[in-house]
Backbone as ProteinMPNN parsed JSONL, in Angstrom:
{"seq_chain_A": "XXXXXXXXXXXXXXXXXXXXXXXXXXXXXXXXXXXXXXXXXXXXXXXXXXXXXXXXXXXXXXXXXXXXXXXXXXXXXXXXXXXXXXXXXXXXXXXXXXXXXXXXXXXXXXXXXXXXXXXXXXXXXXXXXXXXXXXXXXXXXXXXXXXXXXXX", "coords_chain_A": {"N_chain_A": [[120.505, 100.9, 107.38], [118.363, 104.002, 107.513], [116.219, 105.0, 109.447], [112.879, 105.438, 109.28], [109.811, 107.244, 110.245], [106.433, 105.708, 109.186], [103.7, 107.948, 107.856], [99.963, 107.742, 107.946], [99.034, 108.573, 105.731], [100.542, 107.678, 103.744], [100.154, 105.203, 103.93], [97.48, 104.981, 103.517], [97.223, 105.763, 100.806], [98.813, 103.47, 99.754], [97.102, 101.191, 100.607], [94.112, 102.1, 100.343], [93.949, 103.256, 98.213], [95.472, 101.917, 96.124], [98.047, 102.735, 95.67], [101.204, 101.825, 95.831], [104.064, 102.676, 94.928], [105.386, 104.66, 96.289], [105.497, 103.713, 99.213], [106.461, 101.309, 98.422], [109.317, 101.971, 97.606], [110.115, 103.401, 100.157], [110.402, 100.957, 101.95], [112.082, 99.589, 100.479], [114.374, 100.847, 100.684], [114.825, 102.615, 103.644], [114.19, 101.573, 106.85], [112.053, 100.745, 107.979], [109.069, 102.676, 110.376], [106.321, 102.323, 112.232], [103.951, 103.956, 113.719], [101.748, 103.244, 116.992], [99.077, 104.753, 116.856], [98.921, 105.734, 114.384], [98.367, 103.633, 112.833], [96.114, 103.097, 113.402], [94.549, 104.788, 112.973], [95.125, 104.551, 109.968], [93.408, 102.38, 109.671], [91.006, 103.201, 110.444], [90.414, 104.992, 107.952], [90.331, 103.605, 106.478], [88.454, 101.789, 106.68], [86.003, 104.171, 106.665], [86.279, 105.096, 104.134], [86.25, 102.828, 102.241], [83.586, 101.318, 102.895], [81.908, 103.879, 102.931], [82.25, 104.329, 100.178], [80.499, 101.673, 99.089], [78.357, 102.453, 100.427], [77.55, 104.49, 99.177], [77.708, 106.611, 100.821], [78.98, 109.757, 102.821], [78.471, 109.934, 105.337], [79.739, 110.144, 108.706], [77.787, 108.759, 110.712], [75.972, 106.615, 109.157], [77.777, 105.56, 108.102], [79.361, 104.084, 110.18], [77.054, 102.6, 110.77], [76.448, 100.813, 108.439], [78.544, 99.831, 108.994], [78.861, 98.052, 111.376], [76.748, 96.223, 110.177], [78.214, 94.66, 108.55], [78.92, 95.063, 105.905], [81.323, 96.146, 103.884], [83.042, 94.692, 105.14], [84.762, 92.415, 104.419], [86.802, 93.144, 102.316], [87.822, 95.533, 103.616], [88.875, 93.73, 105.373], [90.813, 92.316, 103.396], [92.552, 94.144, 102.225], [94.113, 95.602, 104.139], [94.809, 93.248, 105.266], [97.427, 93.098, 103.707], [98.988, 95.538, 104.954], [99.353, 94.46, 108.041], [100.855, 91.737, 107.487], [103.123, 92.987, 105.903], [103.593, 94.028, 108.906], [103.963, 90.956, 109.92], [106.156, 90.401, 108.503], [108.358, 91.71, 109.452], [109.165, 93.826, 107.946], [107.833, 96.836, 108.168], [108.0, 97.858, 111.616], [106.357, 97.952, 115.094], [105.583, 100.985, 116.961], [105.487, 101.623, 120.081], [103.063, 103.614, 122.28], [103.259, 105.417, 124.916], [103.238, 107.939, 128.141], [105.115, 109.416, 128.135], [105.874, 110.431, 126.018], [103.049, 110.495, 125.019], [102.529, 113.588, 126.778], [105.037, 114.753, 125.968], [103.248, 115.327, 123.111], [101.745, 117.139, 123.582], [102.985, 119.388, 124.123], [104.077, 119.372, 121.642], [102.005, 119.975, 120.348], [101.037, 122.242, 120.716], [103.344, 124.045, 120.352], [104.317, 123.316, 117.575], [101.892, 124.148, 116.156], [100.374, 121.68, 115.807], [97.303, 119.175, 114.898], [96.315, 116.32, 117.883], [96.577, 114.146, 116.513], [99.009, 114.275, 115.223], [100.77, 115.884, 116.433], [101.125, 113.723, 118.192], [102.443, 111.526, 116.357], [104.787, 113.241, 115.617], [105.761, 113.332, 118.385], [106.407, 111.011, 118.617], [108.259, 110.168, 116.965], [110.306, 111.49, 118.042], [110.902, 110.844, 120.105], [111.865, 108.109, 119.693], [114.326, 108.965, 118.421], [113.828, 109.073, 115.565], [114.326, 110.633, 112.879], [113.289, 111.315, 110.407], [110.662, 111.292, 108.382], [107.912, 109.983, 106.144], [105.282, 111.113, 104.107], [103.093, 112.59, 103.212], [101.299, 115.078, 104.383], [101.202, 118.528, 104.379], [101.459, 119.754, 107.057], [103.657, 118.694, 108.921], [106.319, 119.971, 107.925], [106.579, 121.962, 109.134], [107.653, 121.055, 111.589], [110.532, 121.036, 112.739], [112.337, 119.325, 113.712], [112.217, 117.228, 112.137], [112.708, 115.414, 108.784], [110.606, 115.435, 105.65], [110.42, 112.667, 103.334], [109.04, 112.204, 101.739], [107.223, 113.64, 99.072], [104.323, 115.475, 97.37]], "CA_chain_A": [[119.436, 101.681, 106.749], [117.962, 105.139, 107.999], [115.374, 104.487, 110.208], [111.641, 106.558, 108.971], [108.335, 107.169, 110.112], [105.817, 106.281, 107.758], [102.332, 108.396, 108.442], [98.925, 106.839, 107.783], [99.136, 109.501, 104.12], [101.406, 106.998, 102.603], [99.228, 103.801, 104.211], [96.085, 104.931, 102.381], [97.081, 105.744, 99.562], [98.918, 102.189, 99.407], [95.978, 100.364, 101.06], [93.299, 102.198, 99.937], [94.056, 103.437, 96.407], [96.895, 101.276, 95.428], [99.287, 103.188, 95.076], [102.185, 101.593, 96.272], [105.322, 102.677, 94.76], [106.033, 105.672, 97.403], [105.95, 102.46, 100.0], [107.759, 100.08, 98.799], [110.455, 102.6, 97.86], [110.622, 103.207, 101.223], [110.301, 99.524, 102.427], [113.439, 99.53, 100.237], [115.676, 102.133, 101.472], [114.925, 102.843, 105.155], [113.925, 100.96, 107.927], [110.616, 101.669, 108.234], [108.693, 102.575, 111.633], [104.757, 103.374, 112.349], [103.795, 104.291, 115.647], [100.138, 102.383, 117.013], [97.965, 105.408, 116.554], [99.207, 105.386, 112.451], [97.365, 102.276, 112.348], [94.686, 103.031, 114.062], [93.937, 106.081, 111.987], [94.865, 104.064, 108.631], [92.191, 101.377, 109.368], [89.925, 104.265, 110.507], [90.241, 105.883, 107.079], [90.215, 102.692, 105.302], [86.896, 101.696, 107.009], [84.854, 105.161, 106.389], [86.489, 105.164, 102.429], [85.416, 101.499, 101.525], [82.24, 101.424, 103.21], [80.834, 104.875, 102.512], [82.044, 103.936, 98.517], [79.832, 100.972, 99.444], [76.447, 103.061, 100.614], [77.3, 105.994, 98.786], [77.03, 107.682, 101.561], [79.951, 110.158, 103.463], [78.129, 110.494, 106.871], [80.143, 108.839, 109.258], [76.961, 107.652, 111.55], [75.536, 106.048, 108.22], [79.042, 104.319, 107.785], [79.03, 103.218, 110.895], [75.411, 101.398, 110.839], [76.877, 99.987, 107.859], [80.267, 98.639, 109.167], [78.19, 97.129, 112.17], [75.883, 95.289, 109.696], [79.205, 93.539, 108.019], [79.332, 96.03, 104.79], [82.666, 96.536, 103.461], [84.061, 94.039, 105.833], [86.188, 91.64, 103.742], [87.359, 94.375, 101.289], [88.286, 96.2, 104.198], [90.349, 92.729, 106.186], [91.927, 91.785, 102.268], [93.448, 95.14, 102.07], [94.276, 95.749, 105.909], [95.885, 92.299, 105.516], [98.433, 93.615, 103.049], [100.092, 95.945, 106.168], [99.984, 93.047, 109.098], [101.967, 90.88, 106.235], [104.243, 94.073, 106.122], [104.637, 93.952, 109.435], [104.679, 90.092, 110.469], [107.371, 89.846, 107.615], [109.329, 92.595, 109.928], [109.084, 95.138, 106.944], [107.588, 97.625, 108.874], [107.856, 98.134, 112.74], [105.48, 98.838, 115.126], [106.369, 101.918, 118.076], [104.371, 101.943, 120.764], [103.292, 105.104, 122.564], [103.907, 105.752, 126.368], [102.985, 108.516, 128.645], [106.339, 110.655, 128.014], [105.169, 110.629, 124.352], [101.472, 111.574, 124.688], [102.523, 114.741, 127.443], [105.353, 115.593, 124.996], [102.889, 115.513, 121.823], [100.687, 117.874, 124.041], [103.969, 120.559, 123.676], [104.319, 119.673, 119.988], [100.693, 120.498, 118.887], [100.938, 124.068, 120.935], [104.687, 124.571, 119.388], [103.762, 123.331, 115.974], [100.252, 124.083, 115.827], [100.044, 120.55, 114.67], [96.495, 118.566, 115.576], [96.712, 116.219, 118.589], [97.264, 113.043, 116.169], [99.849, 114.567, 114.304], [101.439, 116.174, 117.466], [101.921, 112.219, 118.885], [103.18, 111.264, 115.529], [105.996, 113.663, 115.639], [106.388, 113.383, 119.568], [106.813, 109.47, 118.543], [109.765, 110.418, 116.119], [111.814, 112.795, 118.856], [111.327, 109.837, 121.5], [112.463, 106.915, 119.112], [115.58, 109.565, 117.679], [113.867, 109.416, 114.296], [114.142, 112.29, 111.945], [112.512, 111.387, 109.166], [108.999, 110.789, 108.296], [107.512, 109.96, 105.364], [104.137, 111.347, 104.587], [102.311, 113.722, 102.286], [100.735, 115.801, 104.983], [102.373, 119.442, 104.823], [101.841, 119.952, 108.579], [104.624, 118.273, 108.833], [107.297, 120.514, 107.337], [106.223, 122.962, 110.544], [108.415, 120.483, 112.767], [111.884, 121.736, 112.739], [113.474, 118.033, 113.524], [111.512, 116.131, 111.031], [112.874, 115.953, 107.446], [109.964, 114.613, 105.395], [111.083, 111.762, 102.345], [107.686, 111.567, 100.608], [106.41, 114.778, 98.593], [103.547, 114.95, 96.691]], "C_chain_A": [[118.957, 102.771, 107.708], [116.632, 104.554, 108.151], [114.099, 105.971, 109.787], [110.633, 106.395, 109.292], [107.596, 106.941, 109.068], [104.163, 106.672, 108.707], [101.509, 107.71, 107.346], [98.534, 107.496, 106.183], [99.506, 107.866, 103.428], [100.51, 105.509, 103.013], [98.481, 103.747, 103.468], [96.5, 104.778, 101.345], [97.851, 104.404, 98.723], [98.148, 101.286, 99.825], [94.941, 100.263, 100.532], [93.093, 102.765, 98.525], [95.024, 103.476, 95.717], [97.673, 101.72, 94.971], [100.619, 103.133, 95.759], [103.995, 101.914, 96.175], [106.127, 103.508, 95.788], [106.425, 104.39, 98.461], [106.588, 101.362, 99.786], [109.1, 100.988, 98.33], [111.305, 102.914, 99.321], [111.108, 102.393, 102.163], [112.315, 99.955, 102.198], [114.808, 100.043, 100.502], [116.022, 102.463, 102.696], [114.463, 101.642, 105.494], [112.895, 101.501, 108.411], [109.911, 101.712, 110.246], [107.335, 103.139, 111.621], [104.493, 103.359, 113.426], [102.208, 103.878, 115.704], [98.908, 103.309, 116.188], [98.105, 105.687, 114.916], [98.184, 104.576, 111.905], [96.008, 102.243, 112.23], [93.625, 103.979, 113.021], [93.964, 105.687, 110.484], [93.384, 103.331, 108.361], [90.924, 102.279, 109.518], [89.357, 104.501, 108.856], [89.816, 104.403, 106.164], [89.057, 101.948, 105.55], [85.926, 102.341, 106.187], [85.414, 105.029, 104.449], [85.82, 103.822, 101.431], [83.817, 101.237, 101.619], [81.512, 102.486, 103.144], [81.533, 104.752, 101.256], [80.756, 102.962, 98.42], [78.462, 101.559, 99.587], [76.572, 104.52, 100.232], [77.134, 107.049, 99.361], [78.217, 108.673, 102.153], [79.713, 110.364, 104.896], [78.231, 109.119, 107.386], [79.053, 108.051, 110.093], [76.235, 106.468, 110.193], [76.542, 104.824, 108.172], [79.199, 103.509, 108.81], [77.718, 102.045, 111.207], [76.188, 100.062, 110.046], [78.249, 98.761, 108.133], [79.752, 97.399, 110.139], [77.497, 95.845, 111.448], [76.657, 94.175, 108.397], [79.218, 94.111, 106.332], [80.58, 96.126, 104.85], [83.938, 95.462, 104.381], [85.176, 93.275, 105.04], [86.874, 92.243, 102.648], [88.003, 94.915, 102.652], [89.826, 94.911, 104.818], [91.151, 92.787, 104.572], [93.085, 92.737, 101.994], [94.428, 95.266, 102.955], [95.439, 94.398, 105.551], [97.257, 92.614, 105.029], [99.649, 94.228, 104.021], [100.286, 94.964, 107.355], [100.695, 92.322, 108.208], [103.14, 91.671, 106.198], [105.038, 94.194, 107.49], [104.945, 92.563, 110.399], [106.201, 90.301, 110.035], [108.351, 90.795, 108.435], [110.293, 94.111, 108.618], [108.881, 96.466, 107.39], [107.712, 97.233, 110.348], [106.999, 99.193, 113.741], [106.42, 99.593, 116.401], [104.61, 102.031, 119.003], [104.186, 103.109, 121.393], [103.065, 105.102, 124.197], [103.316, 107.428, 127.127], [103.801, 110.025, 128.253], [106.068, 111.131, 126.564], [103.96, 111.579, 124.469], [101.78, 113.166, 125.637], [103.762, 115.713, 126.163], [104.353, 116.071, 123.429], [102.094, 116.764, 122.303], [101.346, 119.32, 123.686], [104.323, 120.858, 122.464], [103.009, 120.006, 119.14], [100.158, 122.097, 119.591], [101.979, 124.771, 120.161], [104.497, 124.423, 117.977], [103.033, 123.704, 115.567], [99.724, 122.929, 114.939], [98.579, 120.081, 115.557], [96.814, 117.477, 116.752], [97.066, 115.031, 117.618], [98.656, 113.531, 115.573], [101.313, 114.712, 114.974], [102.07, 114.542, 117.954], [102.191, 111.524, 117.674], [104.488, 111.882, 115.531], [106.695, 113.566, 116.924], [106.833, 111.171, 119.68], [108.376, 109.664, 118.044], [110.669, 110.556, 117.41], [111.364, 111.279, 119.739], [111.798, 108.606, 120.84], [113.943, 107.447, 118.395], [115.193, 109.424, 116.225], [113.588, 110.701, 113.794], [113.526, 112.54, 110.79], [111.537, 110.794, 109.143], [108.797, 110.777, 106.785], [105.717, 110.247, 105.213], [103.725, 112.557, 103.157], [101.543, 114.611, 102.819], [101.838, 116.902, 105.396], [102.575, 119.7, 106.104], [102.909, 120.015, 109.148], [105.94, 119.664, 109.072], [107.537, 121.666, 108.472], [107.401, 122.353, 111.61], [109.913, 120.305, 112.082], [112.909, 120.371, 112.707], [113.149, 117.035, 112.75], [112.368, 116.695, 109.369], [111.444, 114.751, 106.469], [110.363, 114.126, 103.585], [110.279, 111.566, 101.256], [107.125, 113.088, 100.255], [105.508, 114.216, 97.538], [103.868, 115.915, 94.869]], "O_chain_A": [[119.152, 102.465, 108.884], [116.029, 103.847, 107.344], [114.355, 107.164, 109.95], [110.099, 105.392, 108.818], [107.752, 107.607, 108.045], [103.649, 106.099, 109.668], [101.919, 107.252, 106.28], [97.736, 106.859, 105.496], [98.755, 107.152, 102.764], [100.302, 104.766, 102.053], [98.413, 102.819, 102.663], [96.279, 103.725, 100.748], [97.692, 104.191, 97.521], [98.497, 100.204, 99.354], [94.45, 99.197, 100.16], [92.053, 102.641, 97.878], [95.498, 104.346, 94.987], [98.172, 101.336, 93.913], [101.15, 104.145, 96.216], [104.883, 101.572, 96.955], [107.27, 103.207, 96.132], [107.613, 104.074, 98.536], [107.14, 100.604, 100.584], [110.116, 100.535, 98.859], [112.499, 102.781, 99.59], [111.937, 102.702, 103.019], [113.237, 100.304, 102.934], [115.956, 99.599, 100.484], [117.196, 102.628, 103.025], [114.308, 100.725, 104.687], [112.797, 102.505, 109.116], [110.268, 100.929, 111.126], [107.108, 104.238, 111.115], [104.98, 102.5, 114.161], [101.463, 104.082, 114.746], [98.125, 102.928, 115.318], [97.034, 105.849, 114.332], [97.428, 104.71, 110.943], [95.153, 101.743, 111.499], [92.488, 103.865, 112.564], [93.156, 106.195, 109.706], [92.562, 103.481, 107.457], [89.934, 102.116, 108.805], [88.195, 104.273, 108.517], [88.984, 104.394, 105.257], [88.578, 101.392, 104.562], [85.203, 101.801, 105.351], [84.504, 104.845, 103.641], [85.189, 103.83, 100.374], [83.035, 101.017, 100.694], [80.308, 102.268, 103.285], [81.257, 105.915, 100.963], [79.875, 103.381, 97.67], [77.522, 101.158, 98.901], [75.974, 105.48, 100.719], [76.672, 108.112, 98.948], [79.103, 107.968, 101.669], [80.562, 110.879, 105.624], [77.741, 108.008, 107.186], [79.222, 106.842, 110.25], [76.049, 105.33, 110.626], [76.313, 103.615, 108.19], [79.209, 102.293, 108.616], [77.69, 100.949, 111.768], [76.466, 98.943, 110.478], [78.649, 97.657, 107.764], [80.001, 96.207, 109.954], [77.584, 94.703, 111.899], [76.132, 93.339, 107.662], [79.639, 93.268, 105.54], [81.066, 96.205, 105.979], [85.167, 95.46, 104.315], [86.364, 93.59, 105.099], [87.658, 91.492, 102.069], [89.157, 94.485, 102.648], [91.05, 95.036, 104.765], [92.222, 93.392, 104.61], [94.221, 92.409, 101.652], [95.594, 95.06, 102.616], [96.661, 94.547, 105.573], [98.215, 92.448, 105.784], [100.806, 93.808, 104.053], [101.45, 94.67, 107.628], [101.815, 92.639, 108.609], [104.207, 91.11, 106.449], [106.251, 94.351, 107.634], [105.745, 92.609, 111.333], [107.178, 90.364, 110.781], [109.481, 90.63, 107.977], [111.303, 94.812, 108.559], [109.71, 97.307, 107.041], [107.497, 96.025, 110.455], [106.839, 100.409, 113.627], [107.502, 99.174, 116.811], [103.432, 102.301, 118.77], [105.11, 103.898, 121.202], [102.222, 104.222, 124.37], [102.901, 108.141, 126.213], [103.386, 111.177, 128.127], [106.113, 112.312, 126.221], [103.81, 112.772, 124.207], [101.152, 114.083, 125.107], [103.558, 116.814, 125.652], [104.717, 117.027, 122.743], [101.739, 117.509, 121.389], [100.711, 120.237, 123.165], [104.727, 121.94, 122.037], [102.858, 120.216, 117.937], [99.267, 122.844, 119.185], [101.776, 125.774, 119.476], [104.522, 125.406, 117.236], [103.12, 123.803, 114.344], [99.04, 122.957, 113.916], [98.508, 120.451, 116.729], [98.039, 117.562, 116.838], [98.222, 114.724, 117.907], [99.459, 112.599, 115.618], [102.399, 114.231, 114.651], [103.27, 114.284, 118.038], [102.183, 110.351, 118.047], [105.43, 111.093, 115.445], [107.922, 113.651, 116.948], [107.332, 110.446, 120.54], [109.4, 109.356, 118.654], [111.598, 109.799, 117.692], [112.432, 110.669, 119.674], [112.26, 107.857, 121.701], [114.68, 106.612, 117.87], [116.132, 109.627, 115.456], [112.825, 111.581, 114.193], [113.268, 113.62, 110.258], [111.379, 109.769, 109.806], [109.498, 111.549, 106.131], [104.932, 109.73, 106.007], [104.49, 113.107, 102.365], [100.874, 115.211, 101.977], [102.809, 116.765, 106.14], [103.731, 119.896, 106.481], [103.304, 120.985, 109.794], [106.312, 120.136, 110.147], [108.643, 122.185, 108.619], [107.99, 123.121, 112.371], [110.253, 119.59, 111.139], [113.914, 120.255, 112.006], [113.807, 115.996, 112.708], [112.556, 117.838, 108.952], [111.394, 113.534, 106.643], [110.554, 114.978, 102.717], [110.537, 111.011, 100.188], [106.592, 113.71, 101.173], [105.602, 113.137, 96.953], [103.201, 115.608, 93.882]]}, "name": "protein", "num_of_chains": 1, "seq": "XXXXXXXXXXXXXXXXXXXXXXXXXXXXXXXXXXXXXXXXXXXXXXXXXXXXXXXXXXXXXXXXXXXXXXXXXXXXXXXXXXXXXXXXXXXXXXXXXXXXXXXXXXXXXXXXXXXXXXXXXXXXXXXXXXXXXXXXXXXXXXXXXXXXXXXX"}
């Protein structure tokens, strides 16, 4: 199987507003790969989206009070659990990120003009030899060795 990034695009929108078929297509076809900070930035998003639905509110210091005071918490683990299950079961794989990574992502978000997460998403790819990403963020399409698998 062809080995693919998947970015934290295609997480949400199977985490946080069920829409899974883009991901498990991919499950099914490639060999999936997410690199730590993916994660980090899914659960981010899937924090501030549940819990400011929760207090109606969009201001992240608000959301934060709330996450502290145990708002949105088990909505947030039941979902969340869904990807650790993905990747005990060895469905997904995680990539960790390294020094040679974060100094190259520093060259890919001046060369791309990508942001700095985006930049160590694609400087994850070129140091693991993957070429494909999956993702719904056009940014993307800017990086010359990326082919991306997921349009919207």
């Amino acid at each position: 199987m062809n080995p693919v990034v998947v970015d934290s695009s295609v997480l949400i929108d199977a985490i946080l507003y069920v829409k899974t078929k883009p991901l498990e297509k991919i499950i099914s076809h490639h060999e999936a790969f997410v690199p730590v900070n993916v994660l980090e930035e899914t659960l981010f998003k899937t924090i501030i989206g549940i819990v400011g639905d929760s207090i109606k509110n969009e201001n992240l210091f608000e959301i934060k009070k709330a996450w502290i005071k145990g708002i949105g918490k088990e909505e947030v683990e039941n979902r969340f659990n869904v990807l650790f299950e993905l990747i005990q079961n060895d469905l997904i794989k995680v990539l960790d990120l390294n020094t040679q990574i974060f100094k190259d992502s520093y060259l890919f978000s001046k060369l791309y003009g990508l942001l700095p997460n985006d930049a160590l998403i694609a400087a994850t790819c070129k140091h693991h030899g993957i070429r494909k990403i999956a993702t719904f963020d056009p940014d993307f399409k800017r990086v010359d060795f990326l082919e991306i698998i997921t349009q919207e």
